[in-house]
PDB file of N, CA, C and O in Angstrom:
ATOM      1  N   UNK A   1     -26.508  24.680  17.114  1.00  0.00           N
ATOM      2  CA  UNK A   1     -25.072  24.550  17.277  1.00  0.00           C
ATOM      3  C   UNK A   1     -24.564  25.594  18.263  1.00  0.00           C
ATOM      4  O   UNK A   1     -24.904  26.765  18.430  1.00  0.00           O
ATOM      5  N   UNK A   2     -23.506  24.715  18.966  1.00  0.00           N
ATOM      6  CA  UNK A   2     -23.046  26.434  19.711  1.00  0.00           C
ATOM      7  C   UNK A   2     -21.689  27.216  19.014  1.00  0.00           C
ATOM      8  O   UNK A   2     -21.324  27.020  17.855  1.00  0.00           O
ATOM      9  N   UNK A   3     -21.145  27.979  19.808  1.00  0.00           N
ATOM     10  CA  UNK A   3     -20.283  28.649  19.551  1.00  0.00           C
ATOM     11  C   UNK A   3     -18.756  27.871  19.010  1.00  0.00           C
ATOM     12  O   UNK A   3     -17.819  28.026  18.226  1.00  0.00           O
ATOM     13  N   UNK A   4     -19.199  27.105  19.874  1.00  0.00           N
ATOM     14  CA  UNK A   4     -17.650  26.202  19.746  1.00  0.00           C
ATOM     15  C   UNK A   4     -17.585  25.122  18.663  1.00  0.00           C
ATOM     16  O   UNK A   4     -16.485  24.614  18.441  1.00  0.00           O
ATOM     17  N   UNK A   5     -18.729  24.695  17.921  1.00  0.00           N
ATOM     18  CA  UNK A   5     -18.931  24.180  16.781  1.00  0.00           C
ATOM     19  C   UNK A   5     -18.601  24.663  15.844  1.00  0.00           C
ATOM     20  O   UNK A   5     -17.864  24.285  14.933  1.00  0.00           O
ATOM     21  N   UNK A   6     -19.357  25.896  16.093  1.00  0.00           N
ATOM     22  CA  UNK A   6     -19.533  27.195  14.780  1.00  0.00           C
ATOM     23  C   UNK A   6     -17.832  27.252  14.461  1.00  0.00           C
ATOM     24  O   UNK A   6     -17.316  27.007  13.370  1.00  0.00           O
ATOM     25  N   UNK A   7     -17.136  27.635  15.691  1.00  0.00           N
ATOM     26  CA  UNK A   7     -15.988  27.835  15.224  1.00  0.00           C
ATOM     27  C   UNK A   7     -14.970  27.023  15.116  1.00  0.00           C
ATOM     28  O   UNK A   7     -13.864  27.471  14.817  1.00  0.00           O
ATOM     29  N   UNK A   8     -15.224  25.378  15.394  1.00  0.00           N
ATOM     30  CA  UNK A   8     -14.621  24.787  15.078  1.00  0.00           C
ATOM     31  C   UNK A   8     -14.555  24.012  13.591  1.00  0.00           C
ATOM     32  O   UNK A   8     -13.760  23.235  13.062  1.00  0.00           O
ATOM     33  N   UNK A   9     -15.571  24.520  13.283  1.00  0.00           N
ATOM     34  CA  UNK A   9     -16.298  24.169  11.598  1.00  0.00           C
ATOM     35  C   UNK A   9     -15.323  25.211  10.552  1.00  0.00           C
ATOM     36  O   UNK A   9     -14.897  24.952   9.427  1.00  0.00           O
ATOM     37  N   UNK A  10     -15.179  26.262  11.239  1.00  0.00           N
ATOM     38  CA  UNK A  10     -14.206  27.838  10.828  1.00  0.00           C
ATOM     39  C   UNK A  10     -12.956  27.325  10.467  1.00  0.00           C
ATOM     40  O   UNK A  10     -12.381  27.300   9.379  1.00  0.00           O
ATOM     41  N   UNK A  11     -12.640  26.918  11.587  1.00  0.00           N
ATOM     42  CA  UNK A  11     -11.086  26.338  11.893  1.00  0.00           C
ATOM     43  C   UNK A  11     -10.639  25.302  11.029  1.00  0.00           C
ATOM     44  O   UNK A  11      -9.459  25.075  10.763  1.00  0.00           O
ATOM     45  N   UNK A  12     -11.650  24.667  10.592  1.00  0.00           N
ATOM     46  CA  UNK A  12     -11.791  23.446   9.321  1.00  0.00           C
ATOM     47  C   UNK A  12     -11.638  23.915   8.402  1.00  0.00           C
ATOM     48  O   UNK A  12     -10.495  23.783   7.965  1.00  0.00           O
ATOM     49  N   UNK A  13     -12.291  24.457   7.828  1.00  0.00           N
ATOM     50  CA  UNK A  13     -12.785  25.043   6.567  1.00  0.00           C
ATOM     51  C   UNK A  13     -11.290  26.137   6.537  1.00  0.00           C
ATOM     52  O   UNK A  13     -10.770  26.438   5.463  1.00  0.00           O
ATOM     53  N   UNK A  14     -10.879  26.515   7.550  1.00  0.00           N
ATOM     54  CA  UNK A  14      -9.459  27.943   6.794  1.00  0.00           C
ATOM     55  C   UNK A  14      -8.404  26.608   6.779  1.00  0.00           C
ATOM     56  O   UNK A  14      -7.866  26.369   5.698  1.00  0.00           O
ATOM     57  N   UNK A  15      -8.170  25.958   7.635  1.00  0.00           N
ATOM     58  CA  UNK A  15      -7.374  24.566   7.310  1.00  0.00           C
ATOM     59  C   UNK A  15      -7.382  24.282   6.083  1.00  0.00           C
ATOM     60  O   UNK A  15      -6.305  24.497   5.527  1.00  0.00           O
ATOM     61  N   UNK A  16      -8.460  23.745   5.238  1.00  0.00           N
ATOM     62  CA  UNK A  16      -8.703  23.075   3.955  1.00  0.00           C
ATOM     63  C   UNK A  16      -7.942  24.162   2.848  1.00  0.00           C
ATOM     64  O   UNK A  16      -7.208  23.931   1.888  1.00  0.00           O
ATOM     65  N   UNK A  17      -8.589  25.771   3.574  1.00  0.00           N
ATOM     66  CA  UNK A  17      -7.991  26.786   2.257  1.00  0.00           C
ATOM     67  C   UNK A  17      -6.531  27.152   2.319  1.00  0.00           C
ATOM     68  O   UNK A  17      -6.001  27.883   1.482  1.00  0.00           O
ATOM     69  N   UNK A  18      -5.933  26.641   3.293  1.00  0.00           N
ATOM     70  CA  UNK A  18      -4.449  26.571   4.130  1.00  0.00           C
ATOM     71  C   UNK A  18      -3.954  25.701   2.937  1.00  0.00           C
ATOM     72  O   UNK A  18      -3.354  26.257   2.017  1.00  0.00           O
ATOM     73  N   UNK A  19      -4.154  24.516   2.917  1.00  0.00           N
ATOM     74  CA  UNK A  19      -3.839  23.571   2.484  1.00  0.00           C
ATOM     75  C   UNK A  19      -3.661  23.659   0.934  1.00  0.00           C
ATOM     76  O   UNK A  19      -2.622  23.326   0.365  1.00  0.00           O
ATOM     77  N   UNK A  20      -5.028  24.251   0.163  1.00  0.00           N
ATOM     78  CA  UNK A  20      -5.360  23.979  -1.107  1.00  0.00           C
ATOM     79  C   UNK A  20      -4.326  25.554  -1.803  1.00  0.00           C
ATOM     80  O   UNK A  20      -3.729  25.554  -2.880  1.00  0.00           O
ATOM     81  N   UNK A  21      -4.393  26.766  -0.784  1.00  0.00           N
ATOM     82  CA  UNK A  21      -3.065  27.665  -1.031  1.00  0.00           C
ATOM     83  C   UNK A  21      -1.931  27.315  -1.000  1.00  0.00           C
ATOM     84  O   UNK A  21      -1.080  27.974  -1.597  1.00  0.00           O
ATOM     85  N   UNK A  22      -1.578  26.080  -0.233  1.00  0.00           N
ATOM     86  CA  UNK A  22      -0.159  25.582   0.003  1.00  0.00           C
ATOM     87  C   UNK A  22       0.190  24.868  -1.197  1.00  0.00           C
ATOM     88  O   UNK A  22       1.350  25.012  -1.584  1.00  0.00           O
ATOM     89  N   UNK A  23      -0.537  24.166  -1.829  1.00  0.00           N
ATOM     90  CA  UNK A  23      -0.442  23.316  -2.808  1.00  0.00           C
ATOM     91  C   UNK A  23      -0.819  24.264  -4.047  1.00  0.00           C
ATOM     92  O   UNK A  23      -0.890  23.597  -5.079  1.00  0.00           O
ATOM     93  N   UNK A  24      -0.982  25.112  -4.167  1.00  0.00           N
ATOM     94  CA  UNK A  24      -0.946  26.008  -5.567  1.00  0.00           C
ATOM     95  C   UNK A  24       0.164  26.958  -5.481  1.00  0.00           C
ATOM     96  O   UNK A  24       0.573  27.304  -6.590  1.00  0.00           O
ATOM     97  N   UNK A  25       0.849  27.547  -4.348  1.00  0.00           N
ATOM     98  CA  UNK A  25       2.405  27.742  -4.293  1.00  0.00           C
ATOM     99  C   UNK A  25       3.158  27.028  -4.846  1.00  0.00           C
ATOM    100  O   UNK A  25       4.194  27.182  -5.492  1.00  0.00           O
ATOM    101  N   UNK A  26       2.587  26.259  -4.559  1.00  0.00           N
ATOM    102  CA  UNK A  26       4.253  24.754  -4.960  1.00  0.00           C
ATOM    103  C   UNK A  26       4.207  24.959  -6.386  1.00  0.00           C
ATOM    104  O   UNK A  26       5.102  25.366  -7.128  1.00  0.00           O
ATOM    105  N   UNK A  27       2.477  24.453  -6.779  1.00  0.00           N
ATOM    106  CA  UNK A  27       2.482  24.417  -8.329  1.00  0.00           C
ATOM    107  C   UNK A  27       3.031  25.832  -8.859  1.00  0.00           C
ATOM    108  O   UNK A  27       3.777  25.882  -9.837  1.00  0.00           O
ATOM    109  N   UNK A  28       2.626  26.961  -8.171  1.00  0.00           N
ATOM    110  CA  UNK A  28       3.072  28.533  -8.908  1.00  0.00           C
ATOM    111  C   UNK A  28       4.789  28.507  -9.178  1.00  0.00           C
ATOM    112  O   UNK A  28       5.242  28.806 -10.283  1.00  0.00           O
ATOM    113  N   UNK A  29       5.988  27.969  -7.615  1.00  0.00           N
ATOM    114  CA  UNK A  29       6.558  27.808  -7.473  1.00  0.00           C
ATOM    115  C   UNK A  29       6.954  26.994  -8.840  1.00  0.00           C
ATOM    116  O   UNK A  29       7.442  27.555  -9.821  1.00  0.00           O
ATOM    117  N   UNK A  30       6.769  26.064  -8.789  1.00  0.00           N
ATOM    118  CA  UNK A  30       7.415  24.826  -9.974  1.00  0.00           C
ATOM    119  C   UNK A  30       7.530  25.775 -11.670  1.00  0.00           C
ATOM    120  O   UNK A  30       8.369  26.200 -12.463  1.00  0.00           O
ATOM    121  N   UNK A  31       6.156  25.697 -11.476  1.00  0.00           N
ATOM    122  CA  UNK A  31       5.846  26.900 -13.298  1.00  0.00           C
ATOM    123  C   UNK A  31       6.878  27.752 -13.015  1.00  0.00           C
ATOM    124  O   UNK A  31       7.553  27.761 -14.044  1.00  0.00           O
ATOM    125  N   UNK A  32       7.419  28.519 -12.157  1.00  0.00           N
ATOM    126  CA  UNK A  32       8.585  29.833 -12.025  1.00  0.00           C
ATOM    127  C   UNK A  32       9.998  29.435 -12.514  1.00  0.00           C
ATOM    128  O   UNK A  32      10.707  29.890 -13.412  1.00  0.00           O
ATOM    129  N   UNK A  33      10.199  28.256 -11.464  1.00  0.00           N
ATOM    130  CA  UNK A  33      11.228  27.795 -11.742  1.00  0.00           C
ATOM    131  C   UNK A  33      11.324  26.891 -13.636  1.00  0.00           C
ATOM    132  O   UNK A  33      12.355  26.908 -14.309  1.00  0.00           O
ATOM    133  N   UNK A  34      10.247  26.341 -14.007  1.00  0.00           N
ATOM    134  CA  UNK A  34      10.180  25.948 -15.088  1.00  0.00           C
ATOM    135  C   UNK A  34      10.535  27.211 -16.831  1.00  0.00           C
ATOM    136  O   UNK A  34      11.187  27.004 -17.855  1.00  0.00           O
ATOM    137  N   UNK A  35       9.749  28.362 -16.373  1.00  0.00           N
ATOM    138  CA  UNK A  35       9.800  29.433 -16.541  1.00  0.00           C
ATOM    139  C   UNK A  35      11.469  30.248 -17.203  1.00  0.00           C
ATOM    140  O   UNK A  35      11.939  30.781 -18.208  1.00  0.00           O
ATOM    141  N   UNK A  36      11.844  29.825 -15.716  1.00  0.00           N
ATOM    142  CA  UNK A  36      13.355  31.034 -15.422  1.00  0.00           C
ATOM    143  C   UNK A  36      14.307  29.445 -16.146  1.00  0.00           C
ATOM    144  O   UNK A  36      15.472  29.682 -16.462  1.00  0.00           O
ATOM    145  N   UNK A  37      13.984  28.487 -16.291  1.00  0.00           N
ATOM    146  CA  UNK A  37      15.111  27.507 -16.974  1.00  0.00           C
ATOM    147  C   UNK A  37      14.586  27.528 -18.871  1.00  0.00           C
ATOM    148  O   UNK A  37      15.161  26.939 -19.787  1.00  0.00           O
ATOM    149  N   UNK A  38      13.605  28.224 -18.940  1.00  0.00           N
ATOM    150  CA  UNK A  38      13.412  27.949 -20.318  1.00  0.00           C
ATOM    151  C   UNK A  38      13.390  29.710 -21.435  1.00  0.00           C
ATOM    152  O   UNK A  38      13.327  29.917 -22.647  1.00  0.00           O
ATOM    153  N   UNK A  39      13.492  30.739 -20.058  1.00  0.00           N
ATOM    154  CA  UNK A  39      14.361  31.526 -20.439  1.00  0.00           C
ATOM    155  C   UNK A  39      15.663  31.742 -20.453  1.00  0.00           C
ATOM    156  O   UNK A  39      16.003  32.373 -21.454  1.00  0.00           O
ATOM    157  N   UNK A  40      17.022  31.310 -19.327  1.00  0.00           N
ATOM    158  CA  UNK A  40      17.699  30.685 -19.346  1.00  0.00           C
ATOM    159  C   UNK A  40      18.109  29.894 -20.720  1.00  0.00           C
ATOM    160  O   UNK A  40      19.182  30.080 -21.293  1.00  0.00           O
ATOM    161  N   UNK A  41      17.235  29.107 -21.104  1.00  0.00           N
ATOM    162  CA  UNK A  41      17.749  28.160 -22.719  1.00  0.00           C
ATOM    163  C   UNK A  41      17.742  29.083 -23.983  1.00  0.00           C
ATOM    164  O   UNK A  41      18.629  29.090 -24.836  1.00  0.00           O
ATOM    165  N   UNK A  42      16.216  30.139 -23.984  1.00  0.00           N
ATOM    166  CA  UNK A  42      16.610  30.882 -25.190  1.00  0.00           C
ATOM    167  C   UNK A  42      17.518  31.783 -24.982  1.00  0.00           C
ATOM    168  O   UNK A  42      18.063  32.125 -26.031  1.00  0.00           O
ATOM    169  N   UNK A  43      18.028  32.479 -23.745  1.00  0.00           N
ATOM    170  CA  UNK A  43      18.959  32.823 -23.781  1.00  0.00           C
ATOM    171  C   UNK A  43      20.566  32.815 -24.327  1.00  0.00           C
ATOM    172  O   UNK A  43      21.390  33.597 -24.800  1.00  0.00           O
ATOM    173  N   UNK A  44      20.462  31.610 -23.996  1.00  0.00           N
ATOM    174  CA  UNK A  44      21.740  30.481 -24.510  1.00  0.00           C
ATOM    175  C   UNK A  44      21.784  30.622 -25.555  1.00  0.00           C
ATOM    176  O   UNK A  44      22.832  31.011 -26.071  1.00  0.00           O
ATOM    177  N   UNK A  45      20.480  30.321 -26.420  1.00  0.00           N
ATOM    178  CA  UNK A  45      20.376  30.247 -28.065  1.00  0.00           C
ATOM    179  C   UNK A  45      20.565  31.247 -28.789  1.00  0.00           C
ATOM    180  O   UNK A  45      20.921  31.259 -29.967  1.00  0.00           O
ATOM    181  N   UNK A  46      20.198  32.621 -27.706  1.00  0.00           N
ATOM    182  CA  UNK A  46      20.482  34.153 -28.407  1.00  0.00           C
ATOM    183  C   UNK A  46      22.075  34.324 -28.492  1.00  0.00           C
ATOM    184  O   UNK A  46      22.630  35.098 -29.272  1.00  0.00           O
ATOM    185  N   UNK A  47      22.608  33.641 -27.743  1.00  0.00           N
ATOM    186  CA  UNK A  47      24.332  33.809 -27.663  1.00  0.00           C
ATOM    187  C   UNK A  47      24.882  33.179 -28.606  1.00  0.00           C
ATOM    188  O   UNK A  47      25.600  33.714 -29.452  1.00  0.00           O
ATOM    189  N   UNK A  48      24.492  31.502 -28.538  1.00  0.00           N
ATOM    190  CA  UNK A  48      25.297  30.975 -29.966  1.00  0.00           C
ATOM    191  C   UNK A  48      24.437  31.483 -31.271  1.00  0.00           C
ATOM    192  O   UNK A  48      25.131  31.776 -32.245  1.00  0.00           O
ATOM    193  N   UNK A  49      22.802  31.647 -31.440  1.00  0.00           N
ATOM    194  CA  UNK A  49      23.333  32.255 -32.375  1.00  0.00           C
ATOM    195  C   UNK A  49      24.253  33.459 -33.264  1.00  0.00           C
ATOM    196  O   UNK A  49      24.792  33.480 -34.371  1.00  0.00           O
ATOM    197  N   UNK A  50      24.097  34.473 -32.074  1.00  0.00           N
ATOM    198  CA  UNK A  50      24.503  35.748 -32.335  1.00  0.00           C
ATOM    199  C   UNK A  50      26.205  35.189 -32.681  1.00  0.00           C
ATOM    200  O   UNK A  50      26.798  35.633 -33.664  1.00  0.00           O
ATOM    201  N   UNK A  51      26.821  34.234 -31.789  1.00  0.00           N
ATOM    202  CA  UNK A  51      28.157  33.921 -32.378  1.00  0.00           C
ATOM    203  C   UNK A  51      28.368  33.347 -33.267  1.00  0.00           C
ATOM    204  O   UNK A  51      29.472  33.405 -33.808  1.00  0.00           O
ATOM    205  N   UNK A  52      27.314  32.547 -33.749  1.00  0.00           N
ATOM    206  CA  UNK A  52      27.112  31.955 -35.371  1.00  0.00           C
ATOM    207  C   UNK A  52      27.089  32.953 -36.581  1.00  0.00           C
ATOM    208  O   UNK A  52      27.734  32.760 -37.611  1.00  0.00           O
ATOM    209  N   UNK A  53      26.163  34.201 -36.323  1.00  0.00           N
ATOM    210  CA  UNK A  53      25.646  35.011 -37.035  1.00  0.00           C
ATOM    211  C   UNK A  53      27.494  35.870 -37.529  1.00  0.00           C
ATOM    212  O   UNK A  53      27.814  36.120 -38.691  1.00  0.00           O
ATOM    213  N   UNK A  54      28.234  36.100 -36.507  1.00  0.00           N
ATOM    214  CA  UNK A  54      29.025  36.728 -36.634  1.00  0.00           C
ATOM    215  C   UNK A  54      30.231  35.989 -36.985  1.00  0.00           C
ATOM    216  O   UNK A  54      30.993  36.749 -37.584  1.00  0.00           O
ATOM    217  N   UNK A  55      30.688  34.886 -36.863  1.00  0.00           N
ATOM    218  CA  UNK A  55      31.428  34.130 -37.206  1.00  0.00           C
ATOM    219  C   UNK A  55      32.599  34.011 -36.290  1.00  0.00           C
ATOM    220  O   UNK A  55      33.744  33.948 -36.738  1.00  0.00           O
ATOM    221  N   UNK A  56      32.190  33.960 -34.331  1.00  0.00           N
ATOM    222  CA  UNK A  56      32.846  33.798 -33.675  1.00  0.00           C
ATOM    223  C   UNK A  56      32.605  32.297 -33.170  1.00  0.00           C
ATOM    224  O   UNK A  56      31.811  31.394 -33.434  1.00  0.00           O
ATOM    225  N   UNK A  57      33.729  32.494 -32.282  1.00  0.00           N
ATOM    226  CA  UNK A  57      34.041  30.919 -31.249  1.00  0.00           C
ATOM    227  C   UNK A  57      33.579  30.952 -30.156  1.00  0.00           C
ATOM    228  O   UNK A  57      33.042  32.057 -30.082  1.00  0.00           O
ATOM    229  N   UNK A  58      33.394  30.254 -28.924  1.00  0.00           N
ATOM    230  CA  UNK A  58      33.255  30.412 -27.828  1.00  0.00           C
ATOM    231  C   UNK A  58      34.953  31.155 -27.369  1.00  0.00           C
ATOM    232  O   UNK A  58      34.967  32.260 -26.827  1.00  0.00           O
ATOM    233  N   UNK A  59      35.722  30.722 -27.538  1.00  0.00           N
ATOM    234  CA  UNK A  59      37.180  31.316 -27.351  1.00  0.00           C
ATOM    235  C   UNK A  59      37.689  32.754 -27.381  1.00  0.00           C
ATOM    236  O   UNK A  59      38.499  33.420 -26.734  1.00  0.00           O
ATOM    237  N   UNK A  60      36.456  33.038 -28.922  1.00  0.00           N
ATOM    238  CA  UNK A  60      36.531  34.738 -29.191  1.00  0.00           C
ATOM    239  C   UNK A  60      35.932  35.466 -28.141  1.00  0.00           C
ATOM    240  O   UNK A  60      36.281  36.545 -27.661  1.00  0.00           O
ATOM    241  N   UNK A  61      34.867  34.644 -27.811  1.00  0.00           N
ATOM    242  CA  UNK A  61      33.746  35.254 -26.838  1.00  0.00           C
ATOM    243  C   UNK A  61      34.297  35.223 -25.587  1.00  0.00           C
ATOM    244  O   UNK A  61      33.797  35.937 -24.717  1.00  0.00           O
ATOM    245  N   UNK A  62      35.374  34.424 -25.301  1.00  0.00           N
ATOM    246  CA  UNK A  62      36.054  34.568 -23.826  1.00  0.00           C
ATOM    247  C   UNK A  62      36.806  35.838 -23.731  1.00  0.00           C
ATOM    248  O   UNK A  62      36.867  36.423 -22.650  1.00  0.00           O
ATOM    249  N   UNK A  63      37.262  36.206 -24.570  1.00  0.00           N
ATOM    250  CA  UNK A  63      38.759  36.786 -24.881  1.00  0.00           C
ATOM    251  C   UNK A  63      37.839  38.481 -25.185  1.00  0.00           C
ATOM    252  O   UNK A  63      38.510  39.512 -25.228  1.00  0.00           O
ATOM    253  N   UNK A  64      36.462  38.518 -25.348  1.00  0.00           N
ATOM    254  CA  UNK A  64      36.096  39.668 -25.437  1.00  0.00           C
ATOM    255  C   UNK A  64      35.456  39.728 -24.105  1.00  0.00           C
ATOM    256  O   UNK A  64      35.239  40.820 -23.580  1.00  0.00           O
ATOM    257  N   UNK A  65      35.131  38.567 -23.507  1.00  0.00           N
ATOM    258  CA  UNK A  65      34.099  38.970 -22.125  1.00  0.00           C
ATOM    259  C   UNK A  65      35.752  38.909 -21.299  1.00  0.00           C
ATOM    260  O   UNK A  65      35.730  39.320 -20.139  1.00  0.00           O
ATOM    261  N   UNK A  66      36.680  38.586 -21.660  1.00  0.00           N
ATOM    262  CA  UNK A  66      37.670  39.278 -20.466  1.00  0.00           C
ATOM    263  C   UNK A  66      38.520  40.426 -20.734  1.00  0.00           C
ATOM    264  O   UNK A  66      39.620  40.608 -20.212  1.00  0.00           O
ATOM    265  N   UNK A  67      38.008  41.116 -21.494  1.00  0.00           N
ATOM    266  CA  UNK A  67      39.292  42.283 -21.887  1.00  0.00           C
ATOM    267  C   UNK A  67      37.629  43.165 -21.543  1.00  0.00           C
ATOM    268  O   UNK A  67      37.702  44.380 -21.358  1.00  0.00           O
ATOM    269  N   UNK A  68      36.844  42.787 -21.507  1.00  0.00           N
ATOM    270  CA  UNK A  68      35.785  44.016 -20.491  1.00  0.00           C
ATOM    271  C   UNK A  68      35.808  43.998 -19.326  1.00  0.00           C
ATOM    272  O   UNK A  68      36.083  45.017 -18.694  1.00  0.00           O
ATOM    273  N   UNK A  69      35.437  42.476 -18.548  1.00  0.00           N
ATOM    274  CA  UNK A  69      35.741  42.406 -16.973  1.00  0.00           C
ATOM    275  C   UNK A  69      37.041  42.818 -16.407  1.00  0.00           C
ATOM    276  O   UNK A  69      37.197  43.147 -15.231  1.00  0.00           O
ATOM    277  N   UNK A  70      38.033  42.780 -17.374  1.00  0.00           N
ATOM    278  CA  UNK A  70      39.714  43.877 -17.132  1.00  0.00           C
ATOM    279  C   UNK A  70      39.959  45.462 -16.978  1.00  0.00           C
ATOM    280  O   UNK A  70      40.989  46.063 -16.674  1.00  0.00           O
ATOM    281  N   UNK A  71      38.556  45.983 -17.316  1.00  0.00           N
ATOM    282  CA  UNK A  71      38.694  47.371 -17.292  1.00  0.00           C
ATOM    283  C   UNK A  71      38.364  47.564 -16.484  1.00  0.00           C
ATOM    284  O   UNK A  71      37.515  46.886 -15.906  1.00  0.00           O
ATOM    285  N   UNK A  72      39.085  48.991 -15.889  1.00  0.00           N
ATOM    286  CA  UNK A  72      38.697  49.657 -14.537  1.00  0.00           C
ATOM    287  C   UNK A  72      37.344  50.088 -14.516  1.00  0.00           C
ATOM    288  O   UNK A  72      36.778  50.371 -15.572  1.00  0.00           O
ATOM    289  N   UNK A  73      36.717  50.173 -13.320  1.00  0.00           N
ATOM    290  CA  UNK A  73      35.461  50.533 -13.078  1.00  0.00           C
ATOM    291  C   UNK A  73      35.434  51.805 -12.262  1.00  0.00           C
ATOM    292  O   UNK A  73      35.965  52.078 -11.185  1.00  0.00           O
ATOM    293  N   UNK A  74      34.716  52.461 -13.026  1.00  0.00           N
ATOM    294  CA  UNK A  74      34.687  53.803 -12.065  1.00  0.00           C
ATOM    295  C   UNK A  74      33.105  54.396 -11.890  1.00  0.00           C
ATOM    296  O   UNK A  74      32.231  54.356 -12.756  1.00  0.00           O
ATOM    297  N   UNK A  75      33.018  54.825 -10.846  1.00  0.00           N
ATOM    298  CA  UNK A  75      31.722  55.648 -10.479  1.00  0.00           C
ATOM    299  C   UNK A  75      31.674  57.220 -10.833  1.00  0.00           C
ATOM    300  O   UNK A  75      32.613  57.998 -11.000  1.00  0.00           O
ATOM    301  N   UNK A  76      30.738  57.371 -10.875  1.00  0.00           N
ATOM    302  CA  UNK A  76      30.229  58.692 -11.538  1.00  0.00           C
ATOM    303  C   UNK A  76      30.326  59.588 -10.095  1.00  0.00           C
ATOM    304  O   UNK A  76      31.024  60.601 -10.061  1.00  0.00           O
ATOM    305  N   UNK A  77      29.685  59.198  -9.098  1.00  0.00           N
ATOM    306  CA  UNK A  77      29.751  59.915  -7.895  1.00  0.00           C
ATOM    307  C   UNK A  77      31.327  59.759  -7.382  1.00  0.00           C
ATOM    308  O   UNK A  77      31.705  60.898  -7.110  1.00  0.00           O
ATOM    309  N   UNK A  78      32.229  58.952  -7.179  1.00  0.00           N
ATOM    310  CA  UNK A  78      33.516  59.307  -6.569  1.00  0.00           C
ATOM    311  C   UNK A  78      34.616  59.549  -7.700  1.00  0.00           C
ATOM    312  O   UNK A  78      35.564  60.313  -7.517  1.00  0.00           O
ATOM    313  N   UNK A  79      34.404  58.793  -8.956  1.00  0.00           N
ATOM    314  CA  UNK A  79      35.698  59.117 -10.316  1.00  0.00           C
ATOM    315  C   UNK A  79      36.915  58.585  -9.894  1.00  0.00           C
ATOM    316  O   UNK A  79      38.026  59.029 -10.185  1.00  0.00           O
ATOM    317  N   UNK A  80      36.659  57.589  -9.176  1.00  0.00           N
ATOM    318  CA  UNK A  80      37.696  56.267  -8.874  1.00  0.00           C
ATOM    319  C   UNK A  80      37.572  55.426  -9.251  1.00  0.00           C
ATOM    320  O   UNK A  80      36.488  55.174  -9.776  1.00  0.00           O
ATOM    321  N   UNK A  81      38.495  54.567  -9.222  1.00  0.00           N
ATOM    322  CA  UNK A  81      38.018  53.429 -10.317  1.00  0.00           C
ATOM    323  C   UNK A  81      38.347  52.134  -8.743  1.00  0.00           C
ATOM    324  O   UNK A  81      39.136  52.067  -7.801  1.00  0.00           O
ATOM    325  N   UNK A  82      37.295  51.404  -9.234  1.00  0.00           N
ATOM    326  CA  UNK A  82      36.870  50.849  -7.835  1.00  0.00           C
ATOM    327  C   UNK A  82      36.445  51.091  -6.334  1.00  0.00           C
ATOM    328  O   UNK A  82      36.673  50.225  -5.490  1.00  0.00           O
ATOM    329  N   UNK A  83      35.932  52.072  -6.069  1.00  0.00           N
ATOM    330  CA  UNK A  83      36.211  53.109  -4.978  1.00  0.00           C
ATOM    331  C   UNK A  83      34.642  52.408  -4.837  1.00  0.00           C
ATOM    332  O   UNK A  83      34.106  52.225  -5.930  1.00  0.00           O
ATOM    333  N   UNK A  84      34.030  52.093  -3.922  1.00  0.00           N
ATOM    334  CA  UNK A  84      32.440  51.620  -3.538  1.00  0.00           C
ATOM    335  C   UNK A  84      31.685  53.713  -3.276  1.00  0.00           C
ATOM    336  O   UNK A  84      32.286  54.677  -2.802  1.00  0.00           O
ATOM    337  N   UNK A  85      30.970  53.670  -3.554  1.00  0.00           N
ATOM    338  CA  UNK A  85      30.360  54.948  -3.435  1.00  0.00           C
ATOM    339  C   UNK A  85      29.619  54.880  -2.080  1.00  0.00           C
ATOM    340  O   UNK A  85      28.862  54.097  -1.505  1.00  0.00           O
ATOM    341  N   UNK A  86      30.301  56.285  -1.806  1.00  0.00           N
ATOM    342  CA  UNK A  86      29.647  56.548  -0.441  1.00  0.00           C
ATOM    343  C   UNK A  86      28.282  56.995   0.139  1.00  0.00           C
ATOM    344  O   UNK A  86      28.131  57.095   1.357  1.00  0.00           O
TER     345      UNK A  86
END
């Protein structure tokens, strides 16, 4: 064989492992995304139950997640409240 065989046989063969890596991304890809939606769900389930457990509403739970996102925010480095740190 010559040279140009040899390495066109090369060129084949990293093609094929091109290919068979491309197609186990996808699959790695898919499992991730499958993954991050089924943590995502117990997530969910840790919330209603915890609002079950306690004997809230979704309504209560609004009314407490907005009287936190209402408070001023302040940084430790400037002691402003909203001020982006420099």
């Amino acid at each position: 064989m010559t040279k140009f065989d040899d390495l066109t046989k090369r060129r084949e063969r990293l093609n094929q492992e091109i290919e068979k890596t491309e197609a186990a991304i996808q699959n790695s890809q898919l499992l991730l995304k499958k993954k991050q939606q089924a943590l995502q769900a117990v997530n969910s389930e840790i919330i209603t139950a915890m609002l079950v457990d306690k004997g809230m509403t979704i309504t209560d739970l609004e009314k407490l997640l907005g009287n936190v996102f209402s408070m001023p925010l302040t940084t430790e480095a400037e002691g402003v409240a909203n001020e982006p740190v420099k």
